[in-house]
KOLMARVO-773771 format. One record per residue (C-alpha): residue number from 1; x, y, z; residue in one letter. Coordinates in steps of 0.5 Angstrom, whole numbers, plus 500, padded with zeros to 3 digits. Example, Ala and Ser with C-alpha at 12.3 -4.5 7.8 and 13.67 -1.06 7.14 Angstrom:
<atoms>
@pos->1 | xx->525 | yy->491 | zz->516 | code->a
@pos->2 | xx->527 | yy->498 | zz->514 | code->s
</atoms>
This chain:
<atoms>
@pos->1 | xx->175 | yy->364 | zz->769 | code->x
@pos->2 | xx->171 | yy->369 | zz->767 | code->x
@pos->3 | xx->173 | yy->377 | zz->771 | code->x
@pos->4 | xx->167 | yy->377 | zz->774 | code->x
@pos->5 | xx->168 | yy->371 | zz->777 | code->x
@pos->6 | xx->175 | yy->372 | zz->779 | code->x
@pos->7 | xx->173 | yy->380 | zz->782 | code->x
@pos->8 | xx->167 | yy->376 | zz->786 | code->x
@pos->9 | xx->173 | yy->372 | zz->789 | code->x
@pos->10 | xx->178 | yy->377 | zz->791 | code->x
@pos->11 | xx->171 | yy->381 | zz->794 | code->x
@pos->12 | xx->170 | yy->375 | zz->798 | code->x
@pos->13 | xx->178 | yy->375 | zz->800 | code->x
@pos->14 | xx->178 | yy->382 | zz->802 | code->x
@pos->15 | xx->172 | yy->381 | zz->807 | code->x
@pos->16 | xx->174 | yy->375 | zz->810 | code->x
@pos->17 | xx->182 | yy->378 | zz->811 | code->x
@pos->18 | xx->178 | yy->384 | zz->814 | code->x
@pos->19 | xx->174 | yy->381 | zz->819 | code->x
@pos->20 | xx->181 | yy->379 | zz->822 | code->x
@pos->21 | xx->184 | yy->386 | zz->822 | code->x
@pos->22 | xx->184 | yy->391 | zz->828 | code->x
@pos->23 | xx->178 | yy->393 | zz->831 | code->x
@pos->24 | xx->177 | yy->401 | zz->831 | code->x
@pos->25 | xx->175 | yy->404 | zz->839 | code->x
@pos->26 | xx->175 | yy->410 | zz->843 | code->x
@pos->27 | xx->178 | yy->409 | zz->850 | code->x
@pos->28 | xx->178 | yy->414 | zz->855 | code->x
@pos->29 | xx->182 | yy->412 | zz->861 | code->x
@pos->30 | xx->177 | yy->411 | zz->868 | code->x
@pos->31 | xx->171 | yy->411 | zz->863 | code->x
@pos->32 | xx->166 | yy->404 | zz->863 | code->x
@pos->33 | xx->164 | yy->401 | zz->856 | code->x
@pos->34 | xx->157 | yy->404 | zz->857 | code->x
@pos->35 | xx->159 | yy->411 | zz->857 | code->x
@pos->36 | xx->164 | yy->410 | zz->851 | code->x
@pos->37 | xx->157 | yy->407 | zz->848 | code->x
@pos->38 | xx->153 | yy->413 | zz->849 | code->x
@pos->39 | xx->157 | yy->418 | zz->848 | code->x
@pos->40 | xx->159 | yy->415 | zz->841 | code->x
@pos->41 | xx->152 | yy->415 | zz->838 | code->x
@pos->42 | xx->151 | yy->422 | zz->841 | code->x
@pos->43 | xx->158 | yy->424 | zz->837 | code->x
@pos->44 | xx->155 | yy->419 | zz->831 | code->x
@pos->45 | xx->148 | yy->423 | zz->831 | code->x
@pos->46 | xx->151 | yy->430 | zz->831 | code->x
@pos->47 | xx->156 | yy->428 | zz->825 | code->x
@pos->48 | xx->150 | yy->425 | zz->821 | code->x
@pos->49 | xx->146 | yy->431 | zz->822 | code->x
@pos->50 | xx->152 | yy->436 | zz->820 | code->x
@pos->51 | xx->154 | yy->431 | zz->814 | code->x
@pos->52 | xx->148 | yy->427 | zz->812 | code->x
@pos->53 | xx->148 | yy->421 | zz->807 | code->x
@pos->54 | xx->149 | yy->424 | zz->800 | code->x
@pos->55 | xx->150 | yy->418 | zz->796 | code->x
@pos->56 | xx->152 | yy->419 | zz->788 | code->x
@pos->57 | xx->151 | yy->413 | zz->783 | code->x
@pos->58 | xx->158 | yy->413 | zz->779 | code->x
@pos->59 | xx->160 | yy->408 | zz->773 | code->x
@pos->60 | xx->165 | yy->405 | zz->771 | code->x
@pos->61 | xx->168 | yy->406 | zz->765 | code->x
@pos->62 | xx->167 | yy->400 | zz->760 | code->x
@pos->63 | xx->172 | yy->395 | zz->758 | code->x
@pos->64 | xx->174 | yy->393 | zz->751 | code->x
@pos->65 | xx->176 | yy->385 | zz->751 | code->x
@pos->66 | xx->180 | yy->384 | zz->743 | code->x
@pos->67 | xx->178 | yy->379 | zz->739 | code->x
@pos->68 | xx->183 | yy->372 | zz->739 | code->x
@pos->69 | xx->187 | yy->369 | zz->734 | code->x
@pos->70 | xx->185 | yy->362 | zz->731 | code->x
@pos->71 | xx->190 | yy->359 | zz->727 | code->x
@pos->72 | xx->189 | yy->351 | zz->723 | code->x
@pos->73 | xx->192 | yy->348 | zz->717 | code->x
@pos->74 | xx->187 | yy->353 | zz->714 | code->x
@pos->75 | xx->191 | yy->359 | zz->716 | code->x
@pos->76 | xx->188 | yy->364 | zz->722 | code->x
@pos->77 | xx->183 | yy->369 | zz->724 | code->x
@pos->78 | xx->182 | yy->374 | zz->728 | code->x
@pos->79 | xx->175 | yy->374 | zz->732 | code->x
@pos->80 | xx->171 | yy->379 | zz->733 | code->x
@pos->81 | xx->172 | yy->384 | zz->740 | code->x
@pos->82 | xx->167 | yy->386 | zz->745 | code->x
@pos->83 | xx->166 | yy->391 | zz->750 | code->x
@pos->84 | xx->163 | yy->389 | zz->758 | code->x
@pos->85 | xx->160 | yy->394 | zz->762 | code->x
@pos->86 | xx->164 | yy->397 | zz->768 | code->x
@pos->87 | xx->158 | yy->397 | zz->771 | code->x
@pos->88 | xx->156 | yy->402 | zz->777 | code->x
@pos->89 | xx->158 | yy->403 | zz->784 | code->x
@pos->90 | xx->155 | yy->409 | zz->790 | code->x
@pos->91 | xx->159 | yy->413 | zz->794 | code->x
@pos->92 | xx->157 | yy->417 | zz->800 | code->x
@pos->93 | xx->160 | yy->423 | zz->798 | code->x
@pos->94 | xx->160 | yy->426 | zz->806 | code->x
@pos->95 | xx->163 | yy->419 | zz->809 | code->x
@pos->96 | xx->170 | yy->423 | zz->810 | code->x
@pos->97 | xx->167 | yy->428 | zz->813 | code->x
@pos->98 | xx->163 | yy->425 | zz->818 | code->x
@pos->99 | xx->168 | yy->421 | zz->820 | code->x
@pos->100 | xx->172 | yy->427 | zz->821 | code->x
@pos->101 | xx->167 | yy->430 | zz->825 | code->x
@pos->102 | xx->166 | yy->423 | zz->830 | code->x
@pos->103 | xx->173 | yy->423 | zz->832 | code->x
@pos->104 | xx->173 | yy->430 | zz->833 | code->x
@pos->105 | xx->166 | yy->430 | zz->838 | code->x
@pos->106 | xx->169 | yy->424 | zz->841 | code->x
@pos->107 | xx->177 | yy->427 | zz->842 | code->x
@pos->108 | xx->173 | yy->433 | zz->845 | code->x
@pos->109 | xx->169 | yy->429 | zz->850 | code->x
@pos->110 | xx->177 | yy->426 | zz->852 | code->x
@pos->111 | xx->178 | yy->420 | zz->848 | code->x
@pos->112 | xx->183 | yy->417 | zz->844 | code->x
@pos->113 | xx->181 | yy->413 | zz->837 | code->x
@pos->114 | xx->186 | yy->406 | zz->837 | code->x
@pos->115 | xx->185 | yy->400 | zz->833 | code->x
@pos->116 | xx->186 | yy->394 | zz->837 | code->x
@pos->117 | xx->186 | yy->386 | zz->835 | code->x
@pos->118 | xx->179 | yy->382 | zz->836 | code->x
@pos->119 | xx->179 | yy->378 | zz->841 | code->x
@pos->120 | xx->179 | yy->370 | zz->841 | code->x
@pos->121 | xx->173 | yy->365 | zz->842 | code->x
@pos->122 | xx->178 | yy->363 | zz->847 | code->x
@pos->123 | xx->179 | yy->370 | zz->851 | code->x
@pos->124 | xx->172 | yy->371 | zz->851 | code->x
@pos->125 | xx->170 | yy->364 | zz->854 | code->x
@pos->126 | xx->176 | yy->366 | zz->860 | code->x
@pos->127 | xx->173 | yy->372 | zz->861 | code->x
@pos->128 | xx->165 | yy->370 | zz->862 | code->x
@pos->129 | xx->168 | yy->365 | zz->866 | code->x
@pos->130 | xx->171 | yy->369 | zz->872 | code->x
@pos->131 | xx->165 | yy->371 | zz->877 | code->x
@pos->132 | xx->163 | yy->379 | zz->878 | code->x
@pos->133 | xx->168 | yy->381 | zz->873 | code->x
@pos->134 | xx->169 | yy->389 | zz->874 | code->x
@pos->135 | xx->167 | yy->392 | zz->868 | code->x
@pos->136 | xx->170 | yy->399 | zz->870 | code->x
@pos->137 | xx->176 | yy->400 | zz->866 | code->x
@pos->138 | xx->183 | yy->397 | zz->869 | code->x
@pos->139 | xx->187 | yy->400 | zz->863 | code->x
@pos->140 | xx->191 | yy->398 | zz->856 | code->x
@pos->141 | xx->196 | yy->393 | zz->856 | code->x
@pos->142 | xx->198 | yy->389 | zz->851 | code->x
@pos->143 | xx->193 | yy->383 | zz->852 | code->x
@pos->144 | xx->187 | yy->389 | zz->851 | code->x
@pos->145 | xx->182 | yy->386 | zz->846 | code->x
@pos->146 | xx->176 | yy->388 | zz->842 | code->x
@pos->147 | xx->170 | yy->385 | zz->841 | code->x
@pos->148 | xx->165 | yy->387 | zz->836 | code->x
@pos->149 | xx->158 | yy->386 | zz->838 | code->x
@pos->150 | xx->151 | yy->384 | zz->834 | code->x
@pos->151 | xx->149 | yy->391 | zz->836 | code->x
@pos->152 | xx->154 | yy->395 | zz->831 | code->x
@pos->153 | xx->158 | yy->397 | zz->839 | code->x
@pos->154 | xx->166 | yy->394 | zz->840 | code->x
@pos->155 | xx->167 | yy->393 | zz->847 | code->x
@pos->156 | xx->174 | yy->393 | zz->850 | code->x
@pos->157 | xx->176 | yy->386 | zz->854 | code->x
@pos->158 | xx->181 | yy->388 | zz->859 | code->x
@pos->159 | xx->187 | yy->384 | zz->859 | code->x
@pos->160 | xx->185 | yy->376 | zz->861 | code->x
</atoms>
């Protein structure tokens, strides 16, 4: 299996084993998801503008791959060597930063940044389940999930 390959399916590893990971979220003790929501973006827009986007195209440094020995009832021989390409990645540069200035907007409107674990198929069926649920929030527990939805916001399940 050729490295490309093999750091194709690491690549695909990794992201499969982080969208089983904990969900990032800001929690503010009183607050409903649709405060939380708009006050994010408006701390995500002001990061923006102070640190926009910089993209940097950066390369790899390329890899040399030696020749291989053959050897036979005639004796041996070295192949010949060959260089590949590291190829080239972008890096936005001002990513750190923006973040830095995210939770520090939303810390000075009053919340905390946490990770919480993603919540199941089966907690979120019980949850639509029940009727006239108050969206308002009840407060952490242990049983408290977060659900990422289509629209790039994380809701906070309160516990089932």
């Amino acid at each position: 299996m050729s490295r490309f390959h093999l750091a194709t399916a690491f690549s695909f590893v990794v992201l499969g084993l982080a969208s089983c990971g904990p969900l990032p979220v800001y929690y503010r003790p009183g607050n409903d998801q649709t405060r939380t929501n708009s006050d994010t973006l408006t701390c995500k827009v002001a990061a923006l503008k102070d640190a926009p986007v910089a993209n940097q195209i950066r390369q790899r440094p390329p890899v040399y791959y030696p020749g291989r020995q053959y050897c036979n009832a005639g004796g041996c021989w070295t192949g010949p060597g060959y260089w590949v390409d590291g190829g080239t990645y972008t890096v936005d540069v001002n990513q750190g930063l923006r973040s830095q200035l995210e939770q520090r907007c939303m810390a000075q409107k009053g919340y905390q940044h946490l990770e919480l674990p993603r919540c199941t198929k089966e907690q979120i069926a019980k949850l639509q389940s029940l009727p006239g649920r108050n969206r308002r929030d009840a407060g952490l527990s242990q049983e408290s999930c977060a659900v990422l939805q289509s629209n790039g916001t994380t809701v906070i399940l309160p516990p089932l």
